[in-house]
C-alpha positions in Angstrom: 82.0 -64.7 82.2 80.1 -62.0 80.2 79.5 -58.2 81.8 75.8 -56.9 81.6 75.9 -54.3 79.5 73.9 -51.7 81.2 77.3 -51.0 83.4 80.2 -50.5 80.6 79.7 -47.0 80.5 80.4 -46.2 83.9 83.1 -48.5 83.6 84.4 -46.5 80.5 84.9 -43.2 82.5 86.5 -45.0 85.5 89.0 -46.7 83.3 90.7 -44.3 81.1 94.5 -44.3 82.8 95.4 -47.4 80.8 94.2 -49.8 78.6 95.8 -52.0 80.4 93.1 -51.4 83.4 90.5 -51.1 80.5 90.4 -54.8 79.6 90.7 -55.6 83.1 87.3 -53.9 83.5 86.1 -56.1 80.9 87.2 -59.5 82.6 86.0 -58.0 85.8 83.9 -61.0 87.2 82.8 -58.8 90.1 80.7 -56.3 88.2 78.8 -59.8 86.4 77.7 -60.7 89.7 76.2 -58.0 91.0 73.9 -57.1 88.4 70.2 -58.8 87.6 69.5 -60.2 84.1 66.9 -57.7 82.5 65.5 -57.9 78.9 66.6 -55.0 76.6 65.2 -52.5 74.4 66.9 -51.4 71.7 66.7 -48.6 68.4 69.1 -48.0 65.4 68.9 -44.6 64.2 70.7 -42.6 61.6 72.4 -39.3 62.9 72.1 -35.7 61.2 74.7 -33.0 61.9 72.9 -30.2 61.1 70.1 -31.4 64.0 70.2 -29.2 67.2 71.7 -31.2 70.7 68.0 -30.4 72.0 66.0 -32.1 69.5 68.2 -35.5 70.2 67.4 -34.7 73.8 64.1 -35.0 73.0 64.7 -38.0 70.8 66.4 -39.7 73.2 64.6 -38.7 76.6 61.3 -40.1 74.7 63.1 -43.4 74.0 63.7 -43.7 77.7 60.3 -42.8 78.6 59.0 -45.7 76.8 61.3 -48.5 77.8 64.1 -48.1 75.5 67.5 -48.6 77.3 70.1 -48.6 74.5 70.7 -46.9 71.0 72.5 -47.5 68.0 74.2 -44.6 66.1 74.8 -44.3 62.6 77.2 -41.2 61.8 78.8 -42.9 58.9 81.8 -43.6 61.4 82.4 -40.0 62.4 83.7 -40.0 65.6 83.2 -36.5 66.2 79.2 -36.7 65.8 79.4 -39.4 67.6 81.3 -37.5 70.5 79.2 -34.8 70.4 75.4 -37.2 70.3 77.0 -39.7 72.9 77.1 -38.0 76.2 73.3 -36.2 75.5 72.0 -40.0 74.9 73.8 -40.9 77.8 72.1 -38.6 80.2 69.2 -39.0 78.8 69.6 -42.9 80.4 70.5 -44.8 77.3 73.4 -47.1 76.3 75.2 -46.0 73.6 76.5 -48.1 70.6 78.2 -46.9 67.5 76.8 -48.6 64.7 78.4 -48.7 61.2 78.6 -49.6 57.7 81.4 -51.9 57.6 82.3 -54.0 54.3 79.3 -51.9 52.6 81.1 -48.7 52.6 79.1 -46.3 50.6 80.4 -42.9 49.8 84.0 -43.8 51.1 85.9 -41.0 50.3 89.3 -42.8 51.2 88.0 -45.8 49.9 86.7 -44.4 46.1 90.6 -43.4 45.8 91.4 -46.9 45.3 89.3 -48.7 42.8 91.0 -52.4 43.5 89.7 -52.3 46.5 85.9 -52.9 45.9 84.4 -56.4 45.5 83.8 -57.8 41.8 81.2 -59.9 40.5 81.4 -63.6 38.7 79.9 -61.6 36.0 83.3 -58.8 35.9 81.5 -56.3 37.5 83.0 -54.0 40.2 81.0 -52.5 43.0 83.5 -49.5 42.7 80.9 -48.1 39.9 78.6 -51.4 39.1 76.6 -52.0 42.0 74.1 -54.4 42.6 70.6 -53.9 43.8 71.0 -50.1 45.1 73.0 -47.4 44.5 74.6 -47.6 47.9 75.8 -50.5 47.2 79.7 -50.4 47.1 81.3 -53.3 48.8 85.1 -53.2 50.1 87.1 -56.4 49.9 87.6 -57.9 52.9 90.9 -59.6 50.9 92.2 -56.7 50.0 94.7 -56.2 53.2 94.6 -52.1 52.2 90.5 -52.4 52.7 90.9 -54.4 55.5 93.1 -51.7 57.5 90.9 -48.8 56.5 87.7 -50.5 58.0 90.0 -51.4 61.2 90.6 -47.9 61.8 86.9 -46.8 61.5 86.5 -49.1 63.5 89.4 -48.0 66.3 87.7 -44.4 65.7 84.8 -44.8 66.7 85.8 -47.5 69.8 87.9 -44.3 70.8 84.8 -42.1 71.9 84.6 -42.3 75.6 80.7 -42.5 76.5 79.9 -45.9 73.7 79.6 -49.3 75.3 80.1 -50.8 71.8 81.1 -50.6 68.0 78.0 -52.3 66.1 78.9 -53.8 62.9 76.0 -54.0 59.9 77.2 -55.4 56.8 79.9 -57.7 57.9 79.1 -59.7 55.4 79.2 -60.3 51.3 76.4 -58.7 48.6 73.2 -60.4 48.5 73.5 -63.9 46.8 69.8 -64.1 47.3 67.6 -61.4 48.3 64.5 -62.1 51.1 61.8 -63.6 48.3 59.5 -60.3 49.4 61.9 -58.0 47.9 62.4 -59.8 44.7 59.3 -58.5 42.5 60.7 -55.2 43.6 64.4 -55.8 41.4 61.6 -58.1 38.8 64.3 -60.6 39.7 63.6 -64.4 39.5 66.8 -65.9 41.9 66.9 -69.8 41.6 70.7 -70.1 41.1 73.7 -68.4 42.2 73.8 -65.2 39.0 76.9 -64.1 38.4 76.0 -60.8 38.6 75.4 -61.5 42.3 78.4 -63.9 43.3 81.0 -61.7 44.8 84.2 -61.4 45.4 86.0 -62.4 42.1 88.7 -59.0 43.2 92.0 -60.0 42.1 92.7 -59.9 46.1 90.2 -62.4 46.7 91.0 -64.6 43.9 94.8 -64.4 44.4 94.5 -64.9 47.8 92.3 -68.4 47.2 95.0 -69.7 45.1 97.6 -69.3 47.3 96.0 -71.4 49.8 93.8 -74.1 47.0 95.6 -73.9 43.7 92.6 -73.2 41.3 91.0 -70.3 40.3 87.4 -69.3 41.0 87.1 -67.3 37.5 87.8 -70.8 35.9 85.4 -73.0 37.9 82.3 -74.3 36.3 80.2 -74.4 38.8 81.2 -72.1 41.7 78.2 -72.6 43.9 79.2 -76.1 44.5 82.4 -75.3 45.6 83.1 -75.6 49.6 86.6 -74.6 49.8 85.5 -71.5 47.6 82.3 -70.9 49.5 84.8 -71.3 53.3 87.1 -69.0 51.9 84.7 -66.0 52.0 83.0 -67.2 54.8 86.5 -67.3 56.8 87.6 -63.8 55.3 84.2 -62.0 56.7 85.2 -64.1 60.1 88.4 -63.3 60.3 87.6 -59.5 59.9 85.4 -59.8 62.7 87.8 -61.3 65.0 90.3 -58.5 64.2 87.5 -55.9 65.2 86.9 -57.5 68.2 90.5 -56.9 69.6 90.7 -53.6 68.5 87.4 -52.5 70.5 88.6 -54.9 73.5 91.9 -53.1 73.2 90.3 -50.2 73.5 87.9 -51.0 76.5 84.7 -51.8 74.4 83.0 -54.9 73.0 81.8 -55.9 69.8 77.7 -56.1 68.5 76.7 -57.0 64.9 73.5 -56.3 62.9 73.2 -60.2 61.4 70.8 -61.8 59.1 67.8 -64.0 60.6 69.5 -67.2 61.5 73.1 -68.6 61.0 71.7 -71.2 58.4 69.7 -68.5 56.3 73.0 -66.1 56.5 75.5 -68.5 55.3 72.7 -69.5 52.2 71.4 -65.9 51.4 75.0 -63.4 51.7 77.9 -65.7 52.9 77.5 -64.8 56.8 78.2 -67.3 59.4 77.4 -65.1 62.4 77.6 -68.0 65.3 81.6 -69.0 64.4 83.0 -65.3 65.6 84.2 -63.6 68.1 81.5 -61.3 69.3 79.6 -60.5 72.2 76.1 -59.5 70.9 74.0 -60.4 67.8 71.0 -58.7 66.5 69.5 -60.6 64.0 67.1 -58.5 61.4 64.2 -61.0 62.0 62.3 -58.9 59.5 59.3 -61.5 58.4 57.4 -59.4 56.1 60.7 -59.1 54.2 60.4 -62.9 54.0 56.7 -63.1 53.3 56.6 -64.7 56.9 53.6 -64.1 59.6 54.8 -62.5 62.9 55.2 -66.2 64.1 58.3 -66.9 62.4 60.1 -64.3 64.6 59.8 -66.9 67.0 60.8 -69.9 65.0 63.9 -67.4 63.9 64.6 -66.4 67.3 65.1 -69.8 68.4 67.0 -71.4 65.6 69.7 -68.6 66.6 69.9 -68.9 70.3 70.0 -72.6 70.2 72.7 -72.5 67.0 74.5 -69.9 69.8 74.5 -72.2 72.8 78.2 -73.0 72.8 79.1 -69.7 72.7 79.0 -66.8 75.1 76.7 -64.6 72.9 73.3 -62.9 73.8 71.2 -62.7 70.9 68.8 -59.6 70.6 66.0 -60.3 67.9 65.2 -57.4 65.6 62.4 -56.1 64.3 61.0 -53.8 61.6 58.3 -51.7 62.6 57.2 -50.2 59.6 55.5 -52.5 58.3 53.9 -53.9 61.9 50.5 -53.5 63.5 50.9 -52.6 67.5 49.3 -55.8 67.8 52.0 -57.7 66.1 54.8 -56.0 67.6 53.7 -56.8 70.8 53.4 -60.4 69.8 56.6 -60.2 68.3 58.4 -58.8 71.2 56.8 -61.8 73.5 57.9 -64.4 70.8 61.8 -63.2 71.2 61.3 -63.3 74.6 59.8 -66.6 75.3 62.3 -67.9 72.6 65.6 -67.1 74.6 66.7 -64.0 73.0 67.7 -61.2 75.7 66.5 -58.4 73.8 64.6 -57.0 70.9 65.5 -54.0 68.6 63.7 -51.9 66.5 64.6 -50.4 63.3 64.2 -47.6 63.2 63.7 -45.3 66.4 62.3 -42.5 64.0 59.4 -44.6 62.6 58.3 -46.2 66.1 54.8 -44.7 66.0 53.0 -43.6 69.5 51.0 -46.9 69.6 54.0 -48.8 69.2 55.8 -46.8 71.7 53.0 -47.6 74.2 53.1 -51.6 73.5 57.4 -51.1 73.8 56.6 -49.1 77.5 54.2 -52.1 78.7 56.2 -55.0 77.6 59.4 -53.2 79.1 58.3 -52.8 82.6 56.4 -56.4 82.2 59.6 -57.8 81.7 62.0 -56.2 83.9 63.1 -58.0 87.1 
């Protein structure tokens, strides 16, 4: 049975002799039924150092004001910021989650020491100094079992700091095969076909490891795309990395979130991500529709297609949602779409760019919802 999250970090500070007693606490079927189901409000944002403790308590007081009740932290897996910005968020009433980068490691200075360990294109080129798309584009190799333990232990880093209910993985998945159809004219791309210069990972420690289990090389296939023991392979290696985070932040008396694409289907087509086949407690699907060239309705029809792909599983899905781009009319539509299509939250990115009318529709729909 799942614990609601609202009471992990009080459970956090009472469980630090062991962490033996720590995943107790998670198990603990007591604390599940005590608490009512609510509807949560969440906001990524991306932490500055050189910002003063007082202007995040005015960051983070004002997200609280207006409904918010959790937020996610990017300090580019720095525990120490994270230390510091935790307990300030958390008397200020909000949940705190530390999200990072994880396969998309840009600026890795431990990782740019090792050039084998970035992902490689059909088309020979490696992210270590050919990315695709963006410049902050560099993409580890989840094969590559070095890679693999450096990500685990940013990931053990951050699960270390006391006051975080969760580590919140974003880019747990490969480089864009296909890029939302909005953001195409953008790159002047036309994407019909798998390109080579956007089928990852041909690494020798992805391709080595693929033979060992199928006896054929992916370099020397002539139609990749249509290959599903190929196409599983990556699919399992992204899952299996998961699964390895989620015992280290169990271990460790937290649980695991993940920044997802829309819908499991769209994920596994678009960047190799089947989000609904790991082991995880809470998903937050971008459900971005302007991305898509989709009307605020399809945050519904995504929303749904996800919780109902979800229903074996003992996973809450939180839809997200990109305010930028969104009227206060359609982010309040938005919001009542996720809700009336079974998600148990909606999150916005980003917390900086909620504007005052937005923040007003978040406050109403907040204590509309709330048991």
């Amino acid at each position: 049975m799942k614990m609601n999250r609202l009471f992990i970090p009080l459970m956090v500070i009472l469980v630090l002799a062991s962490c033996k007693e720590k995943q107790e606490a998670i198990l603990s079927e007591e604390v599940v039924e005590t608490v009512k189901e609510t509807f949560k409000f969440w906001t990524w944002i991306t932490a500055d150092a050189s910002r003063t403790d007082s202007s995040y308590k005015e960051e983070f007081e004002k997200y609280h004001a207006h409904g918010i009740t959790a937020v996610l932290i990017n300090t580019e897996a720095d525990p120490e910021l994270l230390a510091r910005l935790s307990p300030i968020a958390l008397k200020a009433g909000l949940e705190v989650h530390a999200w990072m980068f994880t396969v998309n490691r840009p600026g890795d200075k431990i990782a740019l020491q090792h050039p084998d360990w970035y992902q490689v294109s059909r088309s020979g080129k490696s992210c270590f100094d050919d990315r695709p798309y963006v410049d902050y584009y560099q993409w580890l190799s989840p094969s590559h079992p070095d890679a693999r333990k450096h990500i685990l232990s940013l990931v053990a880093g951050l699960a270390e700091v006391q006051e975080i209910s969760s580590v919140h993985l974003d880019y747990i998945r490969y480089p864009d095969v296909y890029l939302p159809i909005g953001l195409l004219p953008k790159y002047n791309l036309k994407q019909e076909t798998e390109l080579p210069d956007f089928d990852f990972d041909y690494s020798d420690a992805a391709v080595e490891k693929f033979m060992q289990i199928h006896q054929k090389n992916p370099r020397e296939m002539e139609n990749p795309a249509i290959d599903m023991e190929w196409k599983n392979f990556r699919l399992n290696e992204i899952r299996s990395l998961v699964n390895e985070a989620y015992k280290v932040v169990h271990e460790k008396g937290k649980y695991l979130t993940a920044a997802v694409f829309p819908y499991p289907e769209m994920a596994d087509h678009m960047v190799r991500q089947r989000w609904d086949k790991r082991d995880i407690e809470d998903v937050l699907p971008m459900k971005y529709n302007n991305f898509y060239e989709e009307e605020v309705y399809w945050v519904g029809y995504a929303t749904k297609q996800g919780v109902t792909d979800l229903q074996a599983k003992d996973v809450e899905l939180h839809t997200g949602l990109y305010v930028p781009e969104m009227s206060a009319e359609d982010l309040k539509t938005a919001i009542q779409l996720a809700h009336d299509n079974g998600a148990k939250g909606v999150s916005f990115f980003d917390g900086p760019a909620i504007t005052e009318e937005q923040l007003q529709v978040i406050k109403a729909k907040s204590e509309a919802f709330q048991p």
